[in-house]
N, CA, C, O and CB atoms as a CASP TS submission, in Angstrom:
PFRMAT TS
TARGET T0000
AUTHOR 0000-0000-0000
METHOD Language model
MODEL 1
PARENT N/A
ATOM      1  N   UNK     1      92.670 119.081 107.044  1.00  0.00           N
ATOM      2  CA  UNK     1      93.419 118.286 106.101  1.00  0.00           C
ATOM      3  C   UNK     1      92.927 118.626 104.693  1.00  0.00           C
ATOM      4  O   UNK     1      91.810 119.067 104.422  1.00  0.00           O
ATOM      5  CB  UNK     1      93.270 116.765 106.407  1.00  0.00           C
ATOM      6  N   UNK     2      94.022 118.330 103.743  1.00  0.00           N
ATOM      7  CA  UNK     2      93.704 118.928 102.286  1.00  0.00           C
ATOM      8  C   UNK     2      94.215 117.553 101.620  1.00  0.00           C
ATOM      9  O   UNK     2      94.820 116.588 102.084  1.00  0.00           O
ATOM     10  CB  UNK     2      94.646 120.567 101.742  1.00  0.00           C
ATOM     11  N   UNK     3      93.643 117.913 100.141  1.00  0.00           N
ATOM     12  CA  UNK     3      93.692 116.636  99.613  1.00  0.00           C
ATOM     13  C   UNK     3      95.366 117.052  99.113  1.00  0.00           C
ATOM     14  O   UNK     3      95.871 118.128  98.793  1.00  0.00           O
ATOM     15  CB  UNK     3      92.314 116.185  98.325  1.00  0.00           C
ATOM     16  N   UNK     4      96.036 115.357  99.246  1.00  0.00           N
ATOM     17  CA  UNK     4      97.344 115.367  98.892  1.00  0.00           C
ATOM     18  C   UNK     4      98.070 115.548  97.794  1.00  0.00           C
ATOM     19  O   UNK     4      99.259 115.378  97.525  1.00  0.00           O
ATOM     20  CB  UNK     4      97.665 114.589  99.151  1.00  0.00           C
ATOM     21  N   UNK     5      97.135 115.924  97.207  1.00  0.00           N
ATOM     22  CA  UNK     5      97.564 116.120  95.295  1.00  0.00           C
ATOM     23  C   UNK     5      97.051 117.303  95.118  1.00  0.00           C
ATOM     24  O   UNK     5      98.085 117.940  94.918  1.00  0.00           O
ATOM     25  CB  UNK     5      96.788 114.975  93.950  1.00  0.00           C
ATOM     26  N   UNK     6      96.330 117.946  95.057  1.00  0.00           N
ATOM     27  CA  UNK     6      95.236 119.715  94.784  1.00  0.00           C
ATOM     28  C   UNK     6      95.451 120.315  95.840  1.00  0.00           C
ATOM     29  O   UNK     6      95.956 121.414  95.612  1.00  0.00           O
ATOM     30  CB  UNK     6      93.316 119.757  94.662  1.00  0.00           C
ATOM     31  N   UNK     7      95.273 120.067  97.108  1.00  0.00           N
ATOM     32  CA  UNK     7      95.321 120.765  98.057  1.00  0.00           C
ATOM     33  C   UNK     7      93.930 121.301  98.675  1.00  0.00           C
ATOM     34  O   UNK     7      93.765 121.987  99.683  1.00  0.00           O
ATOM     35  CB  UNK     7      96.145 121.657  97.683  1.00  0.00           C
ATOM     36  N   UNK     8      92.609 120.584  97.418  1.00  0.00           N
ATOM     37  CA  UNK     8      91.642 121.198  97.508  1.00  0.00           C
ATOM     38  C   UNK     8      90.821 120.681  99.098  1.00  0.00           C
ATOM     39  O   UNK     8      91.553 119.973  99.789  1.00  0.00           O
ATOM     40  CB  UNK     8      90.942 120.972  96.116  1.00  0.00           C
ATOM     41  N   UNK     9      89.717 120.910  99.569  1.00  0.00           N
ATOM     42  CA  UNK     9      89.174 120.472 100.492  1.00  0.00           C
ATOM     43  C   UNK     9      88.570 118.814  99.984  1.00  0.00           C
ATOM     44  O   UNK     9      87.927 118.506  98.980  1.00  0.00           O
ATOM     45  CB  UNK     9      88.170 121.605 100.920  1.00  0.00           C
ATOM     46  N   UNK    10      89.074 117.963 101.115  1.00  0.00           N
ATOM     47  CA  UNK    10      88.534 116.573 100.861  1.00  0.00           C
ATOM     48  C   UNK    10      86.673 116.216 101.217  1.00  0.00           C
ATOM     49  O   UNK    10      85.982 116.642 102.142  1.00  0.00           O
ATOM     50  CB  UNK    10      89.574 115.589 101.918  1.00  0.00           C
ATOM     51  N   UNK    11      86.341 115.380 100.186  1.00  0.00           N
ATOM     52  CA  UNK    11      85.083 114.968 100.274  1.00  0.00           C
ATOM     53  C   UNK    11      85.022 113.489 100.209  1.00  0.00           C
ATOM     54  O   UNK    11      85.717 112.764  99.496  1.00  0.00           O
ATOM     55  CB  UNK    11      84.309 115.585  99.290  1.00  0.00           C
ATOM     56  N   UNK    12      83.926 113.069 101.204  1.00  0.00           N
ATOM     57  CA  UNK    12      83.961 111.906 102.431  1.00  0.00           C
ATOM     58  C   UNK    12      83.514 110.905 101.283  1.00  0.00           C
ATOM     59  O   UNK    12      82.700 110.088 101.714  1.00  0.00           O
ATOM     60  CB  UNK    12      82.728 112.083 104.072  1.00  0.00           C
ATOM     61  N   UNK    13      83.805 110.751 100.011  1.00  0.00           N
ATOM     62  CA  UNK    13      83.331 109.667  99.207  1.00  0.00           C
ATOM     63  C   UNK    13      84.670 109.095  98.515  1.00  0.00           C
ATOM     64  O   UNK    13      84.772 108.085  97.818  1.00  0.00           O
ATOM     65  CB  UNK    13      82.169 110.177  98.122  1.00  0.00           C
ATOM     66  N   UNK    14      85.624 109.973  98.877  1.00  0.00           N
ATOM     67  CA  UNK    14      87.175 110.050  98.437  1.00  0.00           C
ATOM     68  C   UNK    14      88.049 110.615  99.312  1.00  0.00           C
ATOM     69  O   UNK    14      89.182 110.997  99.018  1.00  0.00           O
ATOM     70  CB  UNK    14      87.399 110.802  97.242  1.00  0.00           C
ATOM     71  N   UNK    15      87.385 110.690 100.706  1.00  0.00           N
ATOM     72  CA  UNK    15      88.980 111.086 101.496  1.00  0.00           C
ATOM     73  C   UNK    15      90.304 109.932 101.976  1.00  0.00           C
ATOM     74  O   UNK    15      90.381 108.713 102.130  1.00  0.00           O
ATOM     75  CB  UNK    15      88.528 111.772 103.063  1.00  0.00           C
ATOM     76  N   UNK    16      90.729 110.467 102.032  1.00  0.00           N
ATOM     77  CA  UNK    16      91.545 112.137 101.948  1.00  0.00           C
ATOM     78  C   UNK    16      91.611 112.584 100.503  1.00  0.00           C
ATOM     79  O   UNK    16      92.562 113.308 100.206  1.00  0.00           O
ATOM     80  CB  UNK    16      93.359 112.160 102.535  1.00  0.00           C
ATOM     81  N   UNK    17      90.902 112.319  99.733  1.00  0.00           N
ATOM     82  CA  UNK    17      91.329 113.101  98.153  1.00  0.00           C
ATOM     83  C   UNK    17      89.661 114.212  98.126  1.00  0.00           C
ATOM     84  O   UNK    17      88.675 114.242  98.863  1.00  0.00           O
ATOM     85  CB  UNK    17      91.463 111.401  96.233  1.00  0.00           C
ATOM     86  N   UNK    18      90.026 114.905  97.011  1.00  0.00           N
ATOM     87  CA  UNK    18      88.976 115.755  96.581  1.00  0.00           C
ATOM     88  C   UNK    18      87.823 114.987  95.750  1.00  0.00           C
ATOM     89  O   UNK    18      86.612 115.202  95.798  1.00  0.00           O
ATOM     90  CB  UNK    18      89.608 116.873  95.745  1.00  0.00           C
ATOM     91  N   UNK    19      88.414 114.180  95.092  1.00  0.00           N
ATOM     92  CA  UNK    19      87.499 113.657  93.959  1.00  0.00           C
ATOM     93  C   UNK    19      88.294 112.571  93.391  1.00  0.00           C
ATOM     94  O   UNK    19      89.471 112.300  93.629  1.00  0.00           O
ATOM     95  CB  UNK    19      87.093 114.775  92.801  1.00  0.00           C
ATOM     96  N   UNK    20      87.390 111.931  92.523  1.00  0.00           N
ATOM     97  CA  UNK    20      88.149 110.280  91.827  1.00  0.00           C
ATOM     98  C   UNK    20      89.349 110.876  90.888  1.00  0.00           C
ATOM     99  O   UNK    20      90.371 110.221  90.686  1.00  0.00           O
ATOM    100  CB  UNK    20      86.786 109.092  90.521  1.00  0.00           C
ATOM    101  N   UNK    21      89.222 111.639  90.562  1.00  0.00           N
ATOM    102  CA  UNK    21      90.405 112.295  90.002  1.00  0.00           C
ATOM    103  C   UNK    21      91.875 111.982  90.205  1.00  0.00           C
ATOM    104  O   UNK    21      92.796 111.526  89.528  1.00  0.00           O
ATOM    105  CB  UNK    21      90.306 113.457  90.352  1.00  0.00           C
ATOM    106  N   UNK    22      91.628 112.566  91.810  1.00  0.00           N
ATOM    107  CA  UNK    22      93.059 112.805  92.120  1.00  0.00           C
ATOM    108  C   UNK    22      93.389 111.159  93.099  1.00  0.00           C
ATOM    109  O   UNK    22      94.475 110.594  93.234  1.00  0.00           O
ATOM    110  CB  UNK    22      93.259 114.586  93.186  1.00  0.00           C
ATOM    111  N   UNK    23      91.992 110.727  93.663  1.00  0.00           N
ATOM    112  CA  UNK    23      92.352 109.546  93.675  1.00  0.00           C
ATOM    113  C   UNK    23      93.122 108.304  92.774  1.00  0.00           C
ATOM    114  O   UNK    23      93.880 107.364  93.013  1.00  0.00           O
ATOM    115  CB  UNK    23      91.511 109.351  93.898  1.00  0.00           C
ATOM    116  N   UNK    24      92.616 108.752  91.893  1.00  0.00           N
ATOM    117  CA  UNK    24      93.225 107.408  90.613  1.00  0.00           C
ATOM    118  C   UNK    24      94.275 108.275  90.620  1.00  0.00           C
ATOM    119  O   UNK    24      95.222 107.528  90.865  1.00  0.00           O
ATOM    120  CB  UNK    24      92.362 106.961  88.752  1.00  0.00           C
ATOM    121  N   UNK    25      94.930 109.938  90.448  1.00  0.00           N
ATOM    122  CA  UNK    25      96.091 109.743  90.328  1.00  0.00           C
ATOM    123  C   UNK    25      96.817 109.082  91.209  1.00  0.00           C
ATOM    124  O   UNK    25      97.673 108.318  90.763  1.00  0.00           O
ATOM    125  CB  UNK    25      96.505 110.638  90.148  1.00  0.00           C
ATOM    126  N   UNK    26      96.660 109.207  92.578  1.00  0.00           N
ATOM    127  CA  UNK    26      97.477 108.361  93.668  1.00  0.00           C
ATOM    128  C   UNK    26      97.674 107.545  93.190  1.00  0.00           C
ATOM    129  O   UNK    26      98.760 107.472  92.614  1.00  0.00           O
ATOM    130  CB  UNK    26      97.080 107.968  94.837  1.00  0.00           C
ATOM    131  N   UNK    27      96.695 106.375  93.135  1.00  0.00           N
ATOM    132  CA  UNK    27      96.883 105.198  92.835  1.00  0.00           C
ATOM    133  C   UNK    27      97.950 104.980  91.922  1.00  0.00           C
ATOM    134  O   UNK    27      98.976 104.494  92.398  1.00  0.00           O
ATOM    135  CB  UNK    27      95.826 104.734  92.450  1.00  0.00           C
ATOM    136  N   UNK    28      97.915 105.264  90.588  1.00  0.00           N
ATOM    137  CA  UNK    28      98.658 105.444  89.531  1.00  0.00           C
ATOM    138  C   UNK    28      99.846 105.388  89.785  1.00  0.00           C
ATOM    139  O   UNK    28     100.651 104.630  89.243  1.00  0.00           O
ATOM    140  CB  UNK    28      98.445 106.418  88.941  1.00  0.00           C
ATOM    141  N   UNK    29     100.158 106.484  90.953  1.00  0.00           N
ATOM    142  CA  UNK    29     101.771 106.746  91.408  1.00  0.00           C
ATOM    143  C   UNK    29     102.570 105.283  92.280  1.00  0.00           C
ATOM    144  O   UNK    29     103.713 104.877  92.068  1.00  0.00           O
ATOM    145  CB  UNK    29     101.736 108.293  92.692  1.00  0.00           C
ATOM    146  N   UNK    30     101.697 104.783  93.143  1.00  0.00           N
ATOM    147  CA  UNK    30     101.765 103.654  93.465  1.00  0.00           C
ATOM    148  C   UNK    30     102.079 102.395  92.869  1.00  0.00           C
ATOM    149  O   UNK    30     102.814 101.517  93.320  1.00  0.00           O
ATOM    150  CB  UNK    30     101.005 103.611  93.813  1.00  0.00           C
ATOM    151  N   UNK    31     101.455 102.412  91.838  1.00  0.00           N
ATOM    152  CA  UNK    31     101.352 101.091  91.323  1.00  0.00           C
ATOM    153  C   UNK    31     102.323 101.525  90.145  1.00  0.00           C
ATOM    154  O   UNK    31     102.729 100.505  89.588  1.00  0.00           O
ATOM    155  CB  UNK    31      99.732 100.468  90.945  1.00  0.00           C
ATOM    156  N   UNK    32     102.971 102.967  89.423  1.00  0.00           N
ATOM    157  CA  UNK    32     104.428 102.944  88.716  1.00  0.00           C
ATOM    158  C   UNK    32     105.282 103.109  89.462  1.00  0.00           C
ATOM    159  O   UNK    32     106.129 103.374  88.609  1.00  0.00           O
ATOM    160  CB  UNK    32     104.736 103.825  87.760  1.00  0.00           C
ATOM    161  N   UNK    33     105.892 103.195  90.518  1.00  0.00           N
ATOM    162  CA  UNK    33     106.462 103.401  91.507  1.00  0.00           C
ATOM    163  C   UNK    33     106.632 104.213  91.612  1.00  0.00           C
ATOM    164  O   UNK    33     107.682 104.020  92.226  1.00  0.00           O
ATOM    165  CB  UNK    33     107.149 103.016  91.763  1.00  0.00           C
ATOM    166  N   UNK    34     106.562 105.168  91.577  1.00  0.00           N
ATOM    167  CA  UNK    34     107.212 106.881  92.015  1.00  0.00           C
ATOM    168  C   UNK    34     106.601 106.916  93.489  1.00  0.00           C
ATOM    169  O   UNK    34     106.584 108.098  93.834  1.00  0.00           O
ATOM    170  CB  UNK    34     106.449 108.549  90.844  1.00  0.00           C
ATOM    171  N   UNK    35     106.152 106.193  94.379  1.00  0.00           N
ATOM    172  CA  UNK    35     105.903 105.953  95.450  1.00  0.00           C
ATOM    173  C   UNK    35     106.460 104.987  95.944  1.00  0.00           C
ATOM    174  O   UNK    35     106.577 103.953  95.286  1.00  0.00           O
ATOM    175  CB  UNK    35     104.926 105.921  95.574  1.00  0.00           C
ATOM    176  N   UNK    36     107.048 105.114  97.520  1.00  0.00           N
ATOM    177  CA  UNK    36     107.381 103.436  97.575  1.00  0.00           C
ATOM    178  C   UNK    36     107.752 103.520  99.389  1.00  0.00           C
ATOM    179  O   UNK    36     108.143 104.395 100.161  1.00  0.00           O
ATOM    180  CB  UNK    36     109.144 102.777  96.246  1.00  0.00           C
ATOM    181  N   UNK    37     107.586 102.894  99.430  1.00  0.00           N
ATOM    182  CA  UNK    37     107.891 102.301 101.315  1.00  0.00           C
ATOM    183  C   UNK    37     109.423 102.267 101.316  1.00  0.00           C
ATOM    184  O   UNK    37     110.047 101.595 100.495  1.00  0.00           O
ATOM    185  CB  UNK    37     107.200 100.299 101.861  1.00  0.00           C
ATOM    186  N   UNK    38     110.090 103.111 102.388  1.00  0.00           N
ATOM    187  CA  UNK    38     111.589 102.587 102.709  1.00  0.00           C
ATOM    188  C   UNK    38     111.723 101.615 103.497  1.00  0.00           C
ATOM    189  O   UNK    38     111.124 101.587 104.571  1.00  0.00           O
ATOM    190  CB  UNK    38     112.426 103.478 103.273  1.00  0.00           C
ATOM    191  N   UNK    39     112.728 100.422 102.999  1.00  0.00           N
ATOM    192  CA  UNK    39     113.074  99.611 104.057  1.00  0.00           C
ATOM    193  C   UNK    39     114.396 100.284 105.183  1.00  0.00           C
ATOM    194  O   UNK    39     115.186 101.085 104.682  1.00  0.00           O
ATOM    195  CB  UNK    39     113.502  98.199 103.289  1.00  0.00           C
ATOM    196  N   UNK    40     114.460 100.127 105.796  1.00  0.00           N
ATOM    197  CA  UNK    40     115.610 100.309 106.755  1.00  0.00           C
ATOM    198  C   UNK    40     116.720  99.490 107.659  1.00  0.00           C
ATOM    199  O   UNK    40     116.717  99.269 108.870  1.00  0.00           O
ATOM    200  CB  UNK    40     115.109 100.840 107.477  1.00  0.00           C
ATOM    201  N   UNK    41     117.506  99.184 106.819  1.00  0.00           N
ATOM    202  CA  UNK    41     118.848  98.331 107.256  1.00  0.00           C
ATOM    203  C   UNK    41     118.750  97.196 106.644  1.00  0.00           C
ATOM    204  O   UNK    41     119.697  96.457 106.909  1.00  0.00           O
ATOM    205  CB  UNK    41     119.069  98.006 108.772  1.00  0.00           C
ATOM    206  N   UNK    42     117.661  96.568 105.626  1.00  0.00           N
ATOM    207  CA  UNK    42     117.343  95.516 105.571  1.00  0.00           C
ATOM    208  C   UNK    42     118.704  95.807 104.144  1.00  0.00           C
ATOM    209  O   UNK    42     119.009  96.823 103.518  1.00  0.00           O
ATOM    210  CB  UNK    42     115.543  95.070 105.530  1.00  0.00           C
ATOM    211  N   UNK    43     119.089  94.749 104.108  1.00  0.00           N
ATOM    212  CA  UNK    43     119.878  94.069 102.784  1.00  0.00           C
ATOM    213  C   UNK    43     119.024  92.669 102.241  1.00  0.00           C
ATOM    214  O   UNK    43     118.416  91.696 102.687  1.00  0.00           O
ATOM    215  CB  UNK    43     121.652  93.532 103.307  1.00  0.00           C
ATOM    216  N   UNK    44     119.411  93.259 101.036  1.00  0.00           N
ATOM    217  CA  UNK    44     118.979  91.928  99.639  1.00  0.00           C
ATOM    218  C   UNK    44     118.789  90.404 100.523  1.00  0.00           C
ATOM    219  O   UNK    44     117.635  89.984 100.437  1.00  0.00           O
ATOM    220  CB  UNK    44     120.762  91.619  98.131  1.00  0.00           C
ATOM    221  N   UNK    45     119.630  89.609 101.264  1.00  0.00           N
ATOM    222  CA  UNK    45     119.827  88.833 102.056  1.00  0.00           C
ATOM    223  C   UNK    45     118.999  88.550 102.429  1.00  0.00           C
ATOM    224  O   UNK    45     118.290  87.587 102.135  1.00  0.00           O
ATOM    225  CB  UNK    45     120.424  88.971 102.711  1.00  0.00           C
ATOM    226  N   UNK    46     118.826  89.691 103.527  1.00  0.00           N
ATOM    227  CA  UNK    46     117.680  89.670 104.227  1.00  0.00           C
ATOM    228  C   UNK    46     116.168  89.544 104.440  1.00  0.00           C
ATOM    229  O   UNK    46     115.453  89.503 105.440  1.00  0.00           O
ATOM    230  CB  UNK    46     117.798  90.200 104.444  1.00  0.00           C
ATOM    231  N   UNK    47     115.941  89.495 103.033  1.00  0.00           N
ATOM    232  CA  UNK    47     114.142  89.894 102.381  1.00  0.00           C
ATOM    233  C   UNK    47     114.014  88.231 102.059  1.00  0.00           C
ATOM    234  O   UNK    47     114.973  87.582 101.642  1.00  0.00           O
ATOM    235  CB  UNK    47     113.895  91.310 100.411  1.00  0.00           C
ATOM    236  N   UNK    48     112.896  87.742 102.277  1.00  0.00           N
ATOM    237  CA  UNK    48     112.305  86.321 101.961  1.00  0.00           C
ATOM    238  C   UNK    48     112.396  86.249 100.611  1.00  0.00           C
ATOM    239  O   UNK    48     112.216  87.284  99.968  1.00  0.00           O
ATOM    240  CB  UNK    48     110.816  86.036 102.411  1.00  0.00           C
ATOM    241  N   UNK    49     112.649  85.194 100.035  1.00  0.00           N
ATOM    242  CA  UNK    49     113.177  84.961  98.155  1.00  0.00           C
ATOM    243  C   UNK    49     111.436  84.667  98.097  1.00  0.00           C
ATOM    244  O   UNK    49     110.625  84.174  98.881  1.00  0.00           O
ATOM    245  CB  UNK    49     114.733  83.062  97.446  1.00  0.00           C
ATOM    246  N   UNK    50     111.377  85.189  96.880  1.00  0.00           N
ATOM    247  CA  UNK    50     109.937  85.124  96.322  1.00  0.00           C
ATOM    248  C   UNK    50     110.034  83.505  95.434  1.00  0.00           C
ATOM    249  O   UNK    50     110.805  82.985  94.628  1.00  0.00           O
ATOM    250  CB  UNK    50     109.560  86.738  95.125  1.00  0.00           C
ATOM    251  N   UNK    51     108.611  83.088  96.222  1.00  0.00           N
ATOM    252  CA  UNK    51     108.859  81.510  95.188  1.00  0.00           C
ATOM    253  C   UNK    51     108.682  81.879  94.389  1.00  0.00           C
ATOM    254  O   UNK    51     109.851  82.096  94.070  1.00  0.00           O
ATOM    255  CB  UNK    51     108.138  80.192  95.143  1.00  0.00           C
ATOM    256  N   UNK    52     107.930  82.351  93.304  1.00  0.00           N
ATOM    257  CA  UNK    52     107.475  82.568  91.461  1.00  0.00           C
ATOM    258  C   UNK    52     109.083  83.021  91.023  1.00  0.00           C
ATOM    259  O   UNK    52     109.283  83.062  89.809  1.00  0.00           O
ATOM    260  CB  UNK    52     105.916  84.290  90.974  1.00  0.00           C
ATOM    261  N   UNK    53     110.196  83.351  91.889  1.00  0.00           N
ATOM    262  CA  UNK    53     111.391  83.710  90.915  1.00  0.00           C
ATOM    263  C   UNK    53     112.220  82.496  90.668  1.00  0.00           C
ATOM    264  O   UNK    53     112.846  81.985  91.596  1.00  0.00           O
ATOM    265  CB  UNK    53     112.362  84.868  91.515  1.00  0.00           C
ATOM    266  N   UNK    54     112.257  81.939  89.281  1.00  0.00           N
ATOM    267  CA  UNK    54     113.306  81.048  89.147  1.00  0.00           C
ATOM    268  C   UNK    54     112.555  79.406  89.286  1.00  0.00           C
ATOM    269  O   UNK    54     113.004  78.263  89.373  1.00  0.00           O
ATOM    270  CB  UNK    54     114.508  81.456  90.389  1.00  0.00           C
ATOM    271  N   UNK    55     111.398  79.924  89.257  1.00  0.00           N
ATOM    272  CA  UNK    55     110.304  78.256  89.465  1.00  0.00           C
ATOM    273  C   UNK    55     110.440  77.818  88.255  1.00  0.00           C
ATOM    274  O   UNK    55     110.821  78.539  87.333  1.00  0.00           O
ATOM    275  CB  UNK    55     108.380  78.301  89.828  1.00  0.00           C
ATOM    276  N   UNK    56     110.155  76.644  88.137  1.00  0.00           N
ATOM    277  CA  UNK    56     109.913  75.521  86.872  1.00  0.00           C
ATOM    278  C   UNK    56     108.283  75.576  87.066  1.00  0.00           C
ATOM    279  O   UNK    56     107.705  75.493  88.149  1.00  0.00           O
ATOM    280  CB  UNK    56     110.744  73.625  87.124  1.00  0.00           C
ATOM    281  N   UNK    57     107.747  75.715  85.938  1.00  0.00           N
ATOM    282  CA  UNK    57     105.985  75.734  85.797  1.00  0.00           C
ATOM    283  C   UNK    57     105.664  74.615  86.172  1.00  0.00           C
ATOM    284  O   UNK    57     106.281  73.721  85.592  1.00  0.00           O
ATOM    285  CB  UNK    57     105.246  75.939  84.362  1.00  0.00           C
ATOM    286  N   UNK    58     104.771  74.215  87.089  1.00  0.00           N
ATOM    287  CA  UNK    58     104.016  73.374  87.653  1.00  0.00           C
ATOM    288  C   UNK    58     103.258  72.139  86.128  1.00  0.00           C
ATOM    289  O   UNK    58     102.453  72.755  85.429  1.00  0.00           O
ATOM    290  CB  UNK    58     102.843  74.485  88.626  1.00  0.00           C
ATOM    291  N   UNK    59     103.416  71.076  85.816  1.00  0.00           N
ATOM    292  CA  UNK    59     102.836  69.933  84.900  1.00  0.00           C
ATOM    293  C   UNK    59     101.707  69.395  85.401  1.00  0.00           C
ATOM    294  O   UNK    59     101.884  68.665  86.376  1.00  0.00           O
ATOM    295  CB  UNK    59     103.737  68.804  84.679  1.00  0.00           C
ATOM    296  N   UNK    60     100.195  69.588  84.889  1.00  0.00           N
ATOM    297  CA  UNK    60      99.607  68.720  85.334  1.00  0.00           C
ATOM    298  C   UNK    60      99.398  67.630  83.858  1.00  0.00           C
ATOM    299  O   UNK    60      98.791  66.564  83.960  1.00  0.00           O
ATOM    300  CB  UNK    60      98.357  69.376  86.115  1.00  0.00           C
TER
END
């Protein structure tokens, strides 16, 4: 196995990556989305409504 970004050989303080490098790039890609999980068959409908959308802020 090669690291998924360089291709270089992975080292066991960052595998599967080569180095923190290419780790934080992963990450990076993840968290702007250019990565993302497919759902399959699911429609809008179908997905649980997130409470924080459309809440009134909590008064103490």
């Amino acid at each position: 196995m090669s690291c998924p970004i360089c291709q270089k050989p992975p080292i066991a303080a960052y595998r599967p990556f080569c180095c923190k490098r290419c780790a934080d790039l992963d990450l990076a890609k993840w968290l702007s989305g250019a990565y993302s999980v497919p759902i399959d068959g699911a429609d809008e409908d179908d997905l649980p409504e997130d409470p924080f959308v459309n809440s009134e802020p909590q008064r103490h």
